[in-house]
Every structure is written in C-alpha cells, then in structure tokens.
C-alpha positions in Angstrom: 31.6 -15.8 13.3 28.9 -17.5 11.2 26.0 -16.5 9.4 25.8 -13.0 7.8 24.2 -10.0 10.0 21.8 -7.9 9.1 22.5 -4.4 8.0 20.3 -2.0 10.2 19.7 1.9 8.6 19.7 4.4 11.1 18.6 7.1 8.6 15.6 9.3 9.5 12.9 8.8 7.5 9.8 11.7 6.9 6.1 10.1 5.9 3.9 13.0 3.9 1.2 13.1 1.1 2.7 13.6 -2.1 2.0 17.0 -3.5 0.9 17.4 -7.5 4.7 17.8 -8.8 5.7 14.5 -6.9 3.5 12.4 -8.6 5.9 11.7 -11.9 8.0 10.0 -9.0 5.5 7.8 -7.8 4.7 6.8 -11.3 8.4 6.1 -11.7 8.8 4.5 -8.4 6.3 1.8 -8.7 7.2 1.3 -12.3 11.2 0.5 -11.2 9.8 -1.4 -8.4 8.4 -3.6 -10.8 4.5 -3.1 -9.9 2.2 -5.4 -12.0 -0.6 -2.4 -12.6 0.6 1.7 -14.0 -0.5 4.4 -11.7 -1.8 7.3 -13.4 -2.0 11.0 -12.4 -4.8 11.5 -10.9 -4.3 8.8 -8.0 -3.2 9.8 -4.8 -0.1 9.1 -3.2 2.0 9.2 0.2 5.9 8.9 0.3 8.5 8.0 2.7 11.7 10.3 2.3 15.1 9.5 3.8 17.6 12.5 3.2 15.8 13.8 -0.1 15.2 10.4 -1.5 12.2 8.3 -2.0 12.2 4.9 0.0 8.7 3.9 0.0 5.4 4.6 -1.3 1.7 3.8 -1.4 -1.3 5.0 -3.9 -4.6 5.3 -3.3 -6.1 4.7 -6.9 -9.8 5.2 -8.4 -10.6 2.3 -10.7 -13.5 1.5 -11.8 -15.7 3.4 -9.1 -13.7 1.3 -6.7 -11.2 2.8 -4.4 -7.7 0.0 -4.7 -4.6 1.0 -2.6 -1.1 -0.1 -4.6 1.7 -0.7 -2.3 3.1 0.2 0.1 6.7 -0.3 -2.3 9.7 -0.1 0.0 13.0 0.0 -1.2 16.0 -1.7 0.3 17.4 -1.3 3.2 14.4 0.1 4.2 12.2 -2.8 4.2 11.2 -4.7 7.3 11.8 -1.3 9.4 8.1 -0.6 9.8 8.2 2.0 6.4 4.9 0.1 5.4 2.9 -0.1 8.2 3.8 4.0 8.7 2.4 5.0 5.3 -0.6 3.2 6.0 -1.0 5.3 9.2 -0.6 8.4 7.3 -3.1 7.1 4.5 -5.4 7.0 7.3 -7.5 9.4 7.1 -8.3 8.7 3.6 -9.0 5.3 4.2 -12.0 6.2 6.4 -13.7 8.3 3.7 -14.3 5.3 1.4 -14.2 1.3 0.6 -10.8 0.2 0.3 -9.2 -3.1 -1.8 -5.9 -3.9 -2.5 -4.2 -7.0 -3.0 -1.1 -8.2 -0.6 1.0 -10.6 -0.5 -0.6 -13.2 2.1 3.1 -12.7 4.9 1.6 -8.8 5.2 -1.5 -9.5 6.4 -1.0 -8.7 9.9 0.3 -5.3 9.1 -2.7 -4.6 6.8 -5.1 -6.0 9.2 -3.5 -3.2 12.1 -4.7 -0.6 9.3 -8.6 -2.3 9.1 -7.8 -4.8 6.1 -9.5 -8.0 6.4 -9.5 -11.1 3.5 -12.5 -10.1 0.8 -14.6 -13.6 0.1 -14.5 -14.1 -3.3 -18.4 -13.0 -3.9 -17.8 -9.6 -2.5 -14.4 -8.9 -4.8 -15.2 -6.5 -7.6 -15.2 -8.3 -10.8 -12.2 -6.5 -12.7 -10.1 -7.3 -9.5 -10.5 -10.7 -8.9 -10.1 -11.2 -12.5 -6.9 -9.3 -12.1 -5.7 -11.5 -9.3 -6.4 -14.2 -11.0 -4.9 -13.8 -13.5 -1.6 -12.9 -11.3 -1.5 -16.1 -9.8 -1.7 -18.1 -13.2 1.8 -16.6 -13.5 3.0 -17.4 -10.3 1.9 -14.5 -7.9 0.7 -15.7 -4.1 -2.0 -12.9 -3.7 -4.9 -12.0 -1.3 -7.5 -9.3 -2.2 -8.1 -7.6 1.0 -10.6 -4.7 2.0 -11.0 -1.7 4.6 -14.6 -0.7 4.9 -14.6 2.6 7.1 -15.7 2.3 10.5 -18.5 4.8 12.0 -16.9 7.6 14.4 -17.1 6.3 18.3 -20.3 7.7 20.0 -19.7 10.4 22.7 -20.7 9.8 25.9 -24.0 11.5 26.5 
C-alpha cells in the first residue's frame, strides 16, 4: 500500500466553560501551544476534555475595552475532528453579549464565519490589534483579524 493513512481518535470528547481553578491550565495550555499573546486570569475560557485531559481550548479575553477571542488551540490527534468549531458553539452565548475580534489563520475562515466571524476592513480594526497583526506578519505569520458583532434576537410573530 502507498501513502500513509490517517490516524482517526475515536475518544469522547466533553466541551464546558472552564471553572476559576481551571484557568492555570488554560494559561499553560496556550503557552505550550506556543500562542503569540499570554492569557491572564481574568479571561474566560472553554475546554475540550478527552478522558481527563485537555485537548483544546479557546479564551475570550478583555483587552483594551475590546472583547479578542484566542484560539480555539487543539492538540493533536484531535485537530481536524471539528474540536474547534464545537468550542465556538459553546462560546456562543458569550459571543452574543459583545463585539468580538480575533485573528485566524486565513484556511479557518469558513469555520469562524459558521460562528458569525466575518474579515474586519482595516479602518474598523482596533488600533493595538492591527498593530499586533502587523507586526505578526513581519515575522512570518499569515493572519486575518476577524469580527462577530452580535446579532438582534429574531422578532416573534405577532
């Protein structure tokens, strides 16, 4: 046989806000993951758990009065298995309570556009952000700054 095959992980994985005590391991998580910007411990953050262990992880940080979701981080073999796309869905909620950034790599755009991200023009990018990117891509980094605005609730039918 040619070609190598892909390893598939059949291992249940649990999506959840991250309670107060968890948050030293999203700190730690994003940090081993190499992340280009700290956490701190105030920011919020969801995990996805397979058999006691983090696999995944987003944050939803406040910066500079500006709302910036980090991540999502997904280890291997976990990645490409929908991990992401799930802990956006459970970040939901929070999402439609404010004005979201975040910055992607431009192949994840379709599964940050399923979660209301679209492309923020360059005028509309907070200053300290697109300084940020910027200065990301002088070192190599193919980045997007993207941003969720939250949508009204549907009108009831009268």
């Amino acid at each position: 046989m040619g070609g190598t095959a892909t390893r598939r992980v059949s291992a249940p994985v649990e999506y959840r806000k991250l309670e107060a005590a968890e948050h030293p391991a999203l700190i730690r998580f994003f940090r081993d993951a190499g992340f280009p910007v700290a956490l701190m411990e105030r920011d919020e953050g969801w995990g996805a758990w397979s058999h006691g262990t983090l696999v995944g992880c987003i944050a939803l940080c406040h910066e500079a009065r500006t709302w910036i979701l980090r991540g999502p981080e997904v280890r291997d073999p976990f990645r490409r298995r929908g991990v992401g796309a799930e802990l956006l869905k459970a970040a939901e909620p929070e999402f439609q309570r404010h004005t979201c950034y975040c910055v992607a790599y431009p192949y994840l755009l379709r599964m940050y556009r399923k979660s209301g991200f679209r492309p923020c023009p360059p005028a509309e990018q907070p200053r300290f952000l697109a300084s940020r990117v910027q200065r990301l891509r002088e070192t190599g980094w193919d980045l997007v700054v993207l941003r969720r605005v939250p949508q009204p609730p549907p009108e009831s039918p009268a």
